[in-house]
mmCIF file of the N, C-alpha and C atoms, coordinates in Angstrom:
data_MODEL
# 
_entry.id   MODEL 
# 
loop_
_atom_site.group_PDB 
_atom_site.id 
_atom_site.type_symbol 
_atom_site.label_atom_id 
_atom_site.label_alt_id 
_atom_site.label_comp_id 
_atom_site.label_asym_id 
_atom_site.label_entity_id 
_atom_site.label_seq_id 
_atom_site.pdbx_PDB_ins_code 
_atom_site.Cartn_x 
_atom_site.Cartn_y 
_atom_site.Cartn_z 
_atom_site.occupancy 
_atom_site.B_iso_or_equiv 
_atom_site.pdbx_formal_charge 
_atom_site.auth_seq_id 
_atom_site.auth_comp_id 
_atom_site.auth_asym_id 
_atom_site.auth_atom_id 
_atom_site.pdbx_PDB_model_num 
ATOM 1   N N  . UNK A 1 1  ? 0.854  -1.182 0.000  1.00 0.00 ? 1  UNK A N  1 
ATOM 2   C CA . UNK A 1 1  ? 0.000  0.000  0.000  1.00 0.00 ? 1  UNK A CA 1 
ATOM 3   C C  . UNK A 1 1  ? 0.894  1.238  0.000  1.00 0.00 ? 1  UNK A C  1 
ATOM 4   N N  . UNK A 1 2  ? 0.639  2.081  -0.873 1.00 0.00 ? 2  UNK A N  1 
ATOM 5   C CA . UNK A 1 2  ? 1.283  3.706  -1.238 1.00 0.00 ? 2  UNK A CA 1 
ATOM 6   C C  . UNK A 1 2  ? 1.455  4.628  0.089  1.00 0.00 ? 2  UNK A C  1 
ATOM 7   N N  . UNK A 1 3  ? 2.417  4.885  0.199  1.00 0.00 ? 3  UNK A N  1 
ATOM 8   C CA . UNK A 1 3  ? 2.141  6.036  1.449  1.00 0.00 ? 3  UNK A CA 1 
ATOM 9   C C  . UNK A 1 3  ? 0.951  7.259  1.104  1.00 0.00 ? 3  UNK A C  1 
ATOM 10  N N  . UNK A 1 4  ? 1.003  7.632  2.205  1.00 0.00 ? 4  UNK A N  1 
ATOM 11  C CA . UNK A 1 4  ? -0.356 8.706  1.928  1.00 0.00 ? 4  UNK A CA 1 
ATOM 12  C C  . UNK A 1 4  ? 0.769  10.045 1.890  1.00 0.00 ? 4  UNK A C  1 
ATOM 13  N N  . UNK A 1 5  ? 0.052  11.105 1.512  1.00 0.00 ? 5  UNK A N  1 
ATOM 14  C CA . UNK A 1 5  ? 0.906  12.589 0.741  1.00 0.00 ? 5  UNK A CA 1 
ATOM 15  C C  . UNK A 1 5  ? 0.979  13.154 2.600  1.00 0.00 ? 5  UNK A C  1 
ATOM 16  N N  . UNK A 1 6  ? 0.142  12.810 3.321  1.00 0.00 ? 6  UNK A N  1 
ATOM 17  C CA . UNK A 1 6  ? 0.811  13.313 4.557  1.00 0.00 ? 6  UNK A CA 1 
ATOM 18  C C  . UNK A 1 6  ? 1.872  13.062 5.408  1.00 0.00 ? 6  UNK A C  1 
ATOM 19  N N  . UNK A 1 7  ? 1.878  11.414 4.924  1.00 0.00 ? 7  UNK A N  1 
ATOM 20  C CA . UNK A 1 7  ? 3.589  11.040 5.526  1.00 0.00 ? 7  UNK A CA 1 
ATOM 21  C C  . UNK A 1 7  ? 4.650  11.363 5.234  1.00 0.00 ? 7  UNK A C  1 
ATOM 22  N N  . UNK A 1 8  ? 4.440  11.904 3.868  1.00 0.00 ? 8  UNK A N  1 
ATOM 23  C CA . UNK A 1 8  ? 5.908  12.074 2.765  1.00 0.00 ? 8  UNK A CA 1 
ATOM 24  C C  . UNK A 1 8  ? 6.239  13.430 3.549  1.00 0.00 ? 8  UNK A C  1 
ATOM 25  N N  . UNK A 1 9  ? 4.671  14.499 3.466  1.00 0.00 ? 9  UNK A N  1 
ATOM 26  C CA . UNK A 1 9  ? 5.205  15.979 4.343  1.00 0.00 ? 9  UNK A CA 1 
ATOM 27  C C  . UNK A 1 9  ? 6.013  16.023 5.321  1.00 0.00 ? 9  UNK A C  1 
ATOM 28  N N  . UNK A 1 10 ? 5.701  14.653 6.333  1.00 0.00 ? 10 UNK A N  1 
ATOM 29  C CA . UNK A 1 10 ? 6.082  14.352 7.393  1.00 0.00 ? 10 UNK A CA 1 
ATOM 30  C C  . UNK A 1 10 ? 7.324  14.056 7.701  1.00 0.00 ? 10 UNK A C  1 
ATOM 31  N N  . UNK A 1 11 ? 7.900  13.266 6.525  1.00 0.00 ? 11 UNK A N  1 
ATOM 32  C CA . UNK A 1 11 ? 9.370  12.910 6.382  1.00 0.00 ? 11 UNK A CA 1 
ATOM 33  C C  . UNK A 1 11 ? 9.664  13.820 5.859  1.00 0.00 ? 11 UNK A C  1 
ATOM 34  N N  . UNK A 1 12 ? 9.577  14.656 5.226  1.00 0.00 ? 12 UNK A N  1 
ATOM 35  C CA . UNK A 1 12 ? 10.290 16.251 4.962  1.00 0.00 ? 12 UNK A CA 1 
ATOM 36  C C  . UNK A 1 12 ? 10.311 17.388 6.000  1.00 0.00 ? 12 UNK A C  1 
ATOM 37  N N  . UNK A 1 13 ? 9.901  17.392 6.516  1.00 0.00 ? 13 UNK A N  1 
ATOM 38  C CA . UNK A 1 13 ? 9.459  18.115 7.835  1.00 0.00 ? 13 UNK A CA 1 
ATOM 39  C C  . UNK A 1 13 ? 10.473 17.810 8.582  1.00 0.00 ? 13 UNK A C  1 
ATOM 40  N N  . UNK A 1 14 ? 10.470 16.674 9.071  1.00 0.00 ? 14 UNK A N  1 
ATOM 41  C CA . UNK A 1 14 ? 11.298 15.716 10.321 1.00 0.00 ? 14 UNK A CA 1 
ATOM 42  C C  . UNK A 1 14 ? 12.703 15.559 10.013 1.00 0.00 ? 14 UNK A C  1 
ATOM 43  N N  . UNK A 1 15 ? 13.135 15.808 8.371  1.00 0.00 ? 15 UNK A N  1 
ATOM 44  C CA . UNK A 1 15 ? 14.284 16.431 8.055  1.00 0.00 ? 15 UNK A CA 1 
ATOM 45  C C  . UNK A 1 15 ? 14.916 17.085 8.264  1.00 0.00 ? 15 UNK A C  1 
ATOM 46  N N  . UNK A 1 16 ? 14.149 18.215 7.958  1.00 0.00 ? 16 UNK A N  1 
ATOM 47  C CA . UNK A 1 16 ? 14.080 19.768 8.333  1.00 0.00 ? 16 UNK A CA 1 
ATOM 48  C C  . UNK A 1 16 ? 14.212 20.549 6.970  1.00 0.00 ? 16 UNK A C  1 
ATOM 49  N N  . UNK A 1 17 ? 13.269 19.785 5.958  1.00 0.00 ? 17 UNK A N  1 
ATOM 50  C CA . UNK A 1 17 ? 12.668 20.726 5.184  1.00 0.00 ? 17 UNK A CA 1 
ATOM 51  C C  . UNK A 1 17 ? 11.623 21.913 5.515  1.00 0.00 ? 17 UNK A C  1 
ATOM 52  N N  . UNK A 1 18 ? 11.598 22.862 4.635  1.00 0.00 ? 18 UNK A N  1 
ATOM 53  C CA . UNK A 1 18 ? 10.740 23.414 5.196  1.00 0.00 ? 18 UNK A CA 1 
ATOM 54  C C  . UNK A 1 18 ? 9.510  24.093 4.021  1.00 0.00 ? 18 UNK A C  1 
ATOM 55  N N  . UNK A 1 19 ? 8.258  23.834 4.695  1.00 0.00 ? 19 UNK A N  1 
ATOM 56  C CA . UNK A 1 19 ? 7.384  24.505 3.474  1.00 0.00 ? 19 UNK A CA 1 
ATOM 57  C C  . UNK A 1 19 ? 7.189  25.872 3.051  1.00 0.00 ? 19 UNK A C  1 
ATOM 58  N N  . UNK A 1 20 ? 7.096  25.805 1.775  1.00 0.00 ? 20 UNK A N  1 
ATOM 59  C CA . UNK A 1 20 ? 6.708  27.606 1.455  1.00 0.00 ? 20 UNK A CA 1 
ATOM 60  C C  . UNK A 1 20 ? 5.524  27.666 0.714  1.00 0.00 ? 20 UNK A C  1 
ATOM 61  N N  . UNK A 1 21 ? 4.736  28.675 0.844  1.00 0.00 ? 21 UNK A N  1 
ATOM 62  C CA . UNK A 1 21 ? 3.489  28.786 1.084  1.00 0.00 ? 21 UNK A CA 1 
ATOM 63  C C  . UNK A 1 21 ? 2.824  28.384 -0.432 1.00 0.00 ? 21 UNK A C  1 
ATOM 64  N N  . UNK A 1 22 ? 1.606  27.786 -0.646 1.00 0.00 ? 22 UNK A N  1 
ATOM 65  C CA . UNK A 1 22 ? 1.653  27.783 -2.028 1.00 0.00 ? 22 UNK A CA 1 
ATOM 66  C C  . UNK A 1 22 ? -0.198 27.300 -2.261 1.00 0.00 ? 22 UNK A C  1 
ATOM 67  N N  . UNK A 1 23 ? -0.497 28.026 -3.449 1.00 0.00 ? 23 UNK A N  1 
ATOM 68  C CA . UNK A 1 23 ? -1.763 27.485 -3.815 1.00 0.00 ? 23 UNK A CA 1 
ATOM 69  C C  . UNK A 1 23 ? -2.127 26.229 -4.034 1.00 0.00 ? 23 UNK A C  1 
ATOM 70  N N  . UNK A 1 24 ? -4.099 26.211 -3.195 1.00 0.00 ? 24 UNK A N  1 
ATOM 71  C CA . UNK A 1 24 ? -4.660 24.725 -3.620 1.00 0.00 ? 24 UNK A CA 1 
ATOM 72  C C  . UNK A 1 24 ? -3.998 23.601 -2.880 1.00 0.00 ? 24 UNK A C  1 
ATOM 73  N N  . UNK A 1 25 ? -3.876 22.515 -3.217 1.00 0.00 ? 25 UNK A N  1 
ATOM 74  C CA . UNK A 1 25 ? -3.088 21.373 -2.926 1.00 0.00 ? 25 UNK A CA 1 
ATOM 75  C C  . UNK A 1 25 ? -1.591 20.897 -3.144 1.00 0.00 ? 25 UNK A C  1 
ATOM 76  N N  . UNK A 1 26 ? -1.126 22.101 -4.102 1.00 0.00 ? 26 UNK A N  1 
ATOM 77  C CA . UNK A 1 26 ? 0.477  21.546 -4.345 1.00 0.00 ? 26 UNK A CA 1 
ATOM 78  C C  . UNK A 1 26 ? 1.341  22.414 -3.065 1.00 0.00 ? 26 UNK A C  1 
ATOM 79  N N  . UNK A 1 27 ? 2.397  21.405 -2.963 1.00 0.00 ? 27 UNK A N  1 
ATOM 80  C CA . UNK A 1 27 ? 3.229  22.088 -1.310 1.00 0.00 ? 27 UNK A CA 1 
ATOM 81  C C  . UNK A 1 27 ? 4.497  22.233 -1.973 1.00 0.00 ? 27 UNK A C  1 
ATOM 82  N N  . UNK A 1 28 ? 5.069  23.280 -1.650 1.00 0.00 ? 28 UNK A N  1 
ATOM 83  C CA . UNK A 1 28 ? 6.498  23.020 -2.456 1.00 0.00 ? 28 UNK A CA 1 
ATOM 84  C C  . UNK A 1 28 ? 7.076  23.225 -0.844 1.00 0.00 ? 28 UNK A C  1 
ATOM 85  N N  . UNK A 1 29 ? 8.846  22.467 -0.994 1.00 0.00 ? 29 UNK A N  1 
ATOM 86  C CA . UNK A 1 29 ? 9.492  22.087 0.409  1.00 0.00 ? 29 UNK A CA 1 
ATOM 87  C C  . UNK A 1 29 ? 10.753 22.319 -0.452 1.00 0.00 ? 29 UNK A C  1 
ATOM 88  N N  . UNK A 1 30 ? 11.360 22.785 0.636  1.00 0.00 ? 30 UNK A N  1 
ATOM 89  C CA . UNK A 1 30 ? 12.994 23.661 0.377  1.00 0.00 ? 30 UNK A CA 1 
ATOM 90  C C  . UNK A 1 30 ? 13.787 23.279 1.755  1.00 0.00 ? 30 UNK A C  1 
ATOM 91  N N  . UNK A 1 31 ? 14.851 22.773 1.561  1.00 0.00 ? 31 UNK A N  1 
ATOM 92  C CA . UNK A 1 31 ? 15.945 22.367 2.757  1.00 0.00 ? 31 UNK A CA 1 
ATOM 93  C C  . UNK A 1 31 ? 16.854 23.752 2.444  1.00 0.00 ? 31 UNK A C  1 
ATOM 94  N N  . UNK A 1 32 ? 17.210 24.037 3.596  1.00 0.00 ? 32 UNK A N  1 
ATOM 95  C CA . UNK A 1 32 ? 18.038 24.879 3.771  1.00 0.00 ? 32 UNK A CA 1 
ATOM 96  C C  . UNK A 1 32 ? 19.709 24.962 3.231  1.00 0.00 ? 32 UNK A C  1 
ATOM 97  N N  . UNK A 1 33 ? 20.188 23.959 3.466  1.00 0.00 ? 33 UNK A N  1 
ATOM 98  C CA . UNK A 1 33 ? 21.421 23.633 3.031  1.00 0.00 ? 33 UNK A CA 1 
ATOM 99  C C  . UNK A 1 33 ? 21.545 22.462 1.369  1.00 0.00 ? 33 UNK A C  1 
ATOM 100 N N  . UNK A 1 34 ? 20.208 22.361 0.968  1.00 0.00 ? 34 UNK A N  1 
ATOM 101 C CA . UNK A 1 34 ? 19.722 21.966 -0.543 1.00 0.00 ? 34 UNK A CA 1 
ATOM 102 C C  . UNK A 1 34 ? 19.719 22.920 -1.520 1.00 0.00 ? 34 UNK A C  1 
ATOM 103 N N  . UNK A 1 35 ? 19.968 22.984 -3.196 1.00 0.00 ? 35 UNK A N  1 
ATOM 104 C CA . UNK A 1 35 ? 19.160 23.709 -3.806 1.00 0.00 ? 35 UNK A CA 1 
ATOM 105 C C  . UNK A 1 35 ? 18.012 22.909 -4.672 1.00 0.00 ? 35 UNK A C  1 
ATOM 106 N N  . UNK A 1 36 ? 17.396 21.484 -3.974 1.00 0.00 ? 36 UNK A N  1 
ATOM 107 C CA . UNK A 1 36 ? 16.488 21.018 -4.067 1.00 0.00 ? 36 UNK A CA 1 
ATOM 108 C C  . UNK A 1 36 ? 15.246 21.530 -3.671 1.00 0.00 ? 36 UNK A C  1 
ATOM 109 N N  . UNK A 1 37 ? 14.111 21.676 -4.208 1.00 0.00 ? 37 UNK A N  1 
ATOM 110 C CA . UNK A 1 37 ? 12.592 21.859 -4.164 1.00 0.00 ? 37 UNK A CA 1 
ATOM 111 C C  . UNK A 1 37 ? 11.709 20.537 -4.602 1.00 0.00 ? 37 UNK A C  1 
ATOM 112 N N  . UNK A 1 38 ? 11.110 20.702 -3.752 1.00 0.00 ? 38 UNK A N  1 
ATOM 113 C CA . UNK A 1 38 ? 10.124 19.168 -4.150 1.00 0.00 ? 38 UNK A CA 1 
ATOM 114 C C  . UNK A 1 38 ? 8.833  20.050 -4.236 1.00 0.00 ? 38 UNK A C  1 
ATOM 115 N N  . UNK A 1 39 ? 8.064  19.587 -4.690 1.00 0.00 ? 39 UNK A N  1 
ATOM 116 C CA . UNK A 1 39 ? 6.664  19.751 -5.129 1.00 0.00 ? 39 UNK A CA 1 
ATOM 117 C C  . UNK A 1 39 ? 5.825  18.510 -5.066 1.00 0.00 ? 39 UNK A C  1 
ATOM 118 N N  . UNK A 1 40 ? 4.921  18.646 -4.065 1.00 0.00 ? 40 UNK A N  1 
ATOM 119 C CA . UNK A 1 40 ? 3.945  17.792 -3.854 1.00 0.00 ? 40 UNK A CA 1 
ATOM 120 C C  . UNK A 1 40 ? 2.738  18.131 -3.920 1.00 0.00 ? 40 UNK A C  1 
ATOM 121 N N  . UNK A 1 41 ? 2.012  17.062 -4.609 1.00 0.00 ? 41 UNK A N  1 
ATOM 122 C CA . UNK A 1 41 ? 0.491  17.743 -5.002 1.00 0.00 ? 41 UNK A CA 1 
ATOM 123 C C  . UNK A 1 41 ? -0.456 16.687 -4.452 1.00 0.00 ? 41 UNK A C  1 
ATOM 124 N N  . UNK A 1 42 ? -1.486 17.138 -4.286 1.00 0.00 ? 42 UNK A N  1 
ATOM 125 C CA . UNK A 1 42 ? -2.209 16.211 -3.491 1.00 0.00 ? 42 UNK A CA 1 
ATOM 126 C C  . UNK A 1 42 ? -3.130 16.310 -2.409 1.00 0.00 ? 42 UNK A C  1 
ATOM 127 N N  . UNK A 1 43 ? -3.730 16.139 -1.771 1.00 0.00 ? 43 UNK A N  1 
ATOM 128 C CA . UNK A 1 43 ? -4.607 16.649 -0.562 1.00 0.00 ? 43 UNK A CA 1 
ATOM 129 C C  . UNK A 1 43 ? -3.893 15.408 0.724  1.00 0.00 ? 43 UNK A C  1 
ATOM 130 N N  . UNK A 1 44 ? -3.865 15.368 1.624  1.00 0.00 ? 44 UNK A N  1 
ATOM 131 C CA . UNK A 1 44 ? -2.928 14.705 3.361  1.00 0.00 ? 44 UNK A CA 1 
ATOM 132 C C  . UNK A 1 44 ? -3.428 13.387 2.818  1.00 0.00 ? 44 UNK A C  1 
ATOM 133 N N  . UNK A 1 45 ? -5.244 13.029 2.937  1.00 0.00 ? 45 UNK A N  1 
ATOM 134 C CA . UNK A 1 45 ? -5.534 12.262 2.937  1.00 0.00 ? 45 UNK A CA 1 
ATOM 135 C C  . UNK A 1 45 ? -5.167 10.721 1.487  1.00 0.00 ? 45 UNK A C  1 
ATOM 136 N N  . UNK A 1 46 ? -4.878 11.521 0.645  1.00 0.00 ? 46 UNK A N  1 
ATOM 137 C CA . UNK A 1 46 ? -4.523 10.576 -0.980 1.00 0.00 ? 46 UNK A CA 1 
ATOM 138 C C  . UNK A 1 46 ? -3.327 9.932  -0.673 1.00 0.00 ? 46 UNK A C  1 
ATOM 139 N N  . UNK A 1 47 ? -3.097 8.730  -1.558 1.00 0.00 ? 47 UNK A N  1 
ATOM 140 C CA . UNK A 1 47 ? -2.318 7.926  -1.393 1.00 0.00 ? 47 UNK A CA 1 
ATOM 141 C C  . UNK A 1 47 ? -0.988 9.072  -2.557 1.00 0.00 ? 47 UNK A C  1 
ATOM 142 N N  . UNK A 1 48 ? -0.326 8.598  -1.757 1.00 0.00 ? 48 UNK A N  1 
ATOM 143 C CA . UNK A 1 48 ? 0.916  9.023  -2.758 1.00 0.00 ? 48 UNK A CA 1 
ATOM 144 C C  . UNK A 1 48 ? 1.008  8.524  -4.129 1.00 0.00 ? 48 UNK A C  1 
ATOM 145 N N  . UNK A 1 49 ? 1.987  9.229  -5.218 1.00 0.00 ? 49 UNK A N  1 
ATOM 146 C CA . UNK A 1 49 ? 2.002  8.678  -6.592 1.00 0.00 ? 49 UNK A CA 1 
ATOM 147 C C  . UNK A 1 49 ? 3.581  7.921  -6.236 1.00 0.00 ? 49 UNK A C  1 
ATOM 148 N N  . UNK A 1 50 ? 3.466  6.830  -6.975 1.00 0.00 ? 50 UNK A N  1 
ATOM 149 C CA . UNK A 1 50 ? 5.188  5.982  -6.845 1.00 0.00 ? 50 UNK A CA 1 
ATOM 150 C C  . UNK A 1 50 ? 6.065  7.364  -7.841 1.00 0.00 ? 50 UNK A C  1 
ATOM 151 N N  . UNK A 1 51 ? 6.207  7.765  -8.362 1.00 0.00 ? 51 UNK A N  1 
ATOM 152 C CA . UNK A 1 51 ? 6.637  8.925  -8.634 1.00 0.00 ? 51 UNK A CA 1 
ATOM 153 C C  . UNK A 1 51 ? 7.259  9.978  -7.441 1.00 0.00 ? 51 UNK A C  1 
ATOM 154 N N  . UNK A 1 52 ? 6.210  10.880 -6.615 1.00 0.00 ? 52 UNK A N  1 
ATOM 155 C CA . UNK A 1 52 ? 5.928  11.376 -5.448 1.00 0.00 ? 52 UNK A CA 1 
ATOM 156 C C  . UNK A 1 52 ? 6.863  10.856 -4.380 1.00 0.00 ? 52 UNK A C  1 
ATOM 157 N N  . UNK A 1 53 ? 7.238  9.576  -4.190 1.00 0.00 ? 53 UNK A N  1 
ATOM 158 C CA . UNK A 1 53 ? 7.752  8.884  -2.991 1.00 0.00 ? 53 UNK A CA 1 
ATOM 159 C C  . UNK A 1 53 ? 9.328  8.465  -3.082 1.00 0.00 ? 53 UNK A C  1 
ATOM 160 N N  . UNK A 1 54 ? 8.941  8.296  -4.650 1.00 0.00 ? 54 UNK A N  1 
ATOM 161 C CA . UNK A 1 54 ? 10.854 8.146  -5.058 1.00 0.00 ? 54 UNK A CA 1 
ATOM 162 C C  . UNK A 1 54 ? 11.339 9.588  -4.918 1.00 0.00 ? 54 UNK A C  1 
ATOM 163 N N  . UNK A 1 55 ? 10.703 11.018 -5.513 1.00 0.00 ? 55 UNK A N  1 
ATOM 164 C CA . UNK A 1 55 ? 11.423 12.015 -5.317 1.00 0.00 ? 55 UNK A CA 1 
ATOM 165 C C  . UNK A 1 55 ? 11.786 12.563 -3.639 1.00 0.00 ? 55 UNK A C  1 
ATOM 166 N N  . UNK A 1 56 ? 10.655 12.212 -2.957 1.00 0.00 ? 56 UNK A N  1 
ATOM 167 C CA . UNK A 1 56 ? 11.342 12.390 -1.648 1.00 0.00 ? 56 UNK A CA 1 
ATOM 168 C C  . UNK A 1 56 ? 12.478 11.207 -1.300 1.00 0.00 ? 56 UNK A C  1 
ATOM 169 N N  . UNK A 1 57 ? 12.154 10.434 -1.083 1.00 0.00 ? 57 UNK A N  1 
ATOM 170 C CA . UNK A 1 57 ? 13.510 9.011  -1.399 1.00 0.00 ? 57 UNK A CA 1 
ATOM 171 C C  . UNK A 1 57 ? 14.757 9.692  -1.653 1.00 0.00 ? 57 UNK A C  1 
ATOM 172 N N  . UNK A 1 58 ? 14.969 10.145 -2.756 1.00 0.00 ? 58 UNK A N  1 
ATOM 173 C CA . UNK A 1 58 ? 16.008 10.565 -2.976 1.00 0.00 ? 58 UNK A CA 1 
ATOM 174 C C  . UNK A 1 58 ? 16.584 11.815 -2.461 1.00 0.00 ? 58 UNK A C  1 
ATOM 175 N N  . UNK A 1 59 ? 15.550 12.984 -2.422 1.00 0.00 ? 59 UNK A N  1 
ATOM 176 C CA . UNK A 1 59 ? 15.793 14.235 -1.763 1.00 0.00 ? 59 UNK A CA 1 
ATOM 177 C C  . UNK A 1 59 ? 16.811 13.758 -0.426 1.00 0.00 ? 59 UNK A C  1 
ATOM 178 N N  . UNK A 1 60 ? 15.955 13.137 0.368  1.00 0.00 ? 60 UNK A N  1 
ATOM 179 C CA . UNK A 1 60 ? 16.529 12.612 1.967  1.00 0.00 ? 60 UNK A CA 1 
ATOM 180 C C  . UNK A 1 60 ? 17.642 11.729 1.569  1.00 0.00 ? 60 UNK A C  1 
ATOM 181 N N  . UNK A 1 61 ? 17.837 10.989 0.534  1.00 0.00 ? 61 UNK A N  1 
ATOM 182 C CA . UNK A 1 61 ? 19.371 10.785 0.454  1.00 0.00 ? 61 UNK A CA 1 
ATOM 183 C C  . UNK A 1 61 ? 20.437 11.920 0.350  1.00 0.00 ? 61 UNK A C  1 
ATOM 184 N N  . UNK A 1 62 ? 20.204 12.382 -0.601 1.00 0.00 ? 62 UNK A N  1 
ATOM 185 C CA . UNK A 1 62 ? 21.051 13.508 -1.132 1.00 0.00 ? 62 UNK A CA 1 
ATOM 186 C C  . UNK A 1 62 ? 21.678 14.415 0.158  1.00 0.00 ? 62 UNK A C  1 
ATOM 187 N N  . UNK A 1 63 ? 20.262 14.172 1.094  1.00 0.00 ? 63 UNK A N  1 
ATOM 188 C CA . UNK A 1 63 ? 20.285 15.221 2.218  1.00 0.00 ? 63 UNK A CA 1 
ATOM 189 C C  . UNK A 1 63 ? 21.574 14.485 3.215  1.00 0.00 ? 63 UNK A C  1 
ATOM 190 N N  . UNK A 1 64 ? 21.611 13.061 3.364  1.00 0.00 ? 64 UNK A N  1 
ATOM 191 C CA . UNK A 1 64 ? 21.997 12.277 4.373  1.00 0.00 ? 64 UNK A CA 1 
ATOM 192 C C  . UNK A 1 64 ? 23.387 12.346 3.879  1.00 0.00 ? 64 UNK A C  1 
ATOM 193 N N  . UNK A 1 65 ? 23.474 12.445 2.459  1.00 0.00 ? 65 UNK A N  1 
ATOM 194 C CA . UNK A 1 65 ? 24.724 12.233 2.000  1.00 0.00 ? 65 UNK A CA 1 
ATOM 195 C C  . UNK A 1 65 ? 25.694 13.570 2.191  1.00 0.00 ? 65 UNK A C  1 
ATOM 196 N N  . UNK A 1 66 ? 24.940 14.506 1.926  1.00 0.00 ? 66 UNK A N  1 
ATOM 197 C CA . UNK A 1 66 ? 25.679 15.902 2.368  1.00 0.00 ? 66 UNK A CA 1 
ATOM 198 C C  . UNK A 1 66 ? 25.730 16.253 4.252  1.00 0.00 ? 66 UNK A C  1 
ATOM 199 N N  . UNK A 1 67 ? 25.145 15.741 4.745  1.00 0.00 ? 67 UNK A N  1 
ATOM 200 C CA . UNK A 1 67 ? 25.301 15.551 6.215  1.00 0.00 ? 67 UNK A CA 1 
ATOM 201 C C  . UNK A 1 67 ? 26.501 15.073 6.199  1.00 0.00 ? 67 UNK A C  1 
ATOM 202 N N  . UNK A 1 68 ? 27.052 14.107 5.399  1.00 0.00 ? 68 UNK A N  1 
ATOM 203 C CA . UNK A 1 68 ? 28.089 13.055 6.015  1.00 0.00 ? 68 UNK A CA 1 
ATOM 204 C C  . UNK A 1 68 ? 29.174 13.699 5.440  1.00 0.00 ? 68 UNK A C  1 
ATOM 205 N N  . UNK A 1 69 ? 29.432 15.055 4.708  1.00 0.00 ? 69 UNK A N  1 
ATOM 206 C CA . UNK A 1 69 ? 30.029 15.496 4.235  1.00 0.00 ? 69 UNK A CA 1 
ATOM 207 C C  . UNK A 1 69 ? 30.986 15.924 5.100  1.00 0.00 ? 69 UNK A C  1 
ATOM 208 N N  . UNK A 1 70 ? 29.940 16.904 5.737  1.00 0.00 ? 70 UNK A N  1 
ATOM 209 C CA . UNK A 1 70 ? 30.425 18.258 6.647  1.00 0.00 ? 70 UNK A CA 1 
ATOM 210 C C  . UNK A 1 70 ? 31.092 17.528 8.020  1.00 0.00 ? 70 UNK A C  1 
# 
């Protein structure tokens, strides 16, 4: 079963992405030390798109990997 679009927020959040404000249902999320933007569309309750779940997937790598940098 697909994650739902509120968990994915959730794991971006708990990152320490952060949201910027945006019309309707799409959320766009910006890490501070990223020049990654994700865009998520969707309402909390919908199942995520397998699309949707790989781009966070990877965001939070990218993120983990530049952690291990510094």
């Amino acid at each position: 079963m697909p994650p739902k679009i509120r968990d994915l927020k959730k794991s971006l959040a708990k990152a320490g992405f952060v949201k910027i404000s945006t019309k309707g249902s799409h959320t766009k999320w910006k890490h501070p030390s990223l020049s990654v933007v994700l865009i998520l569309s969707g309402k909390d309750g919908k199942d995520a798109k397998h699309y949707q779940e790989k781009q966070v997937v990877e965001a939070l790598k990218i993120l983990k990997k530049n952690q291990k940098k510094e």
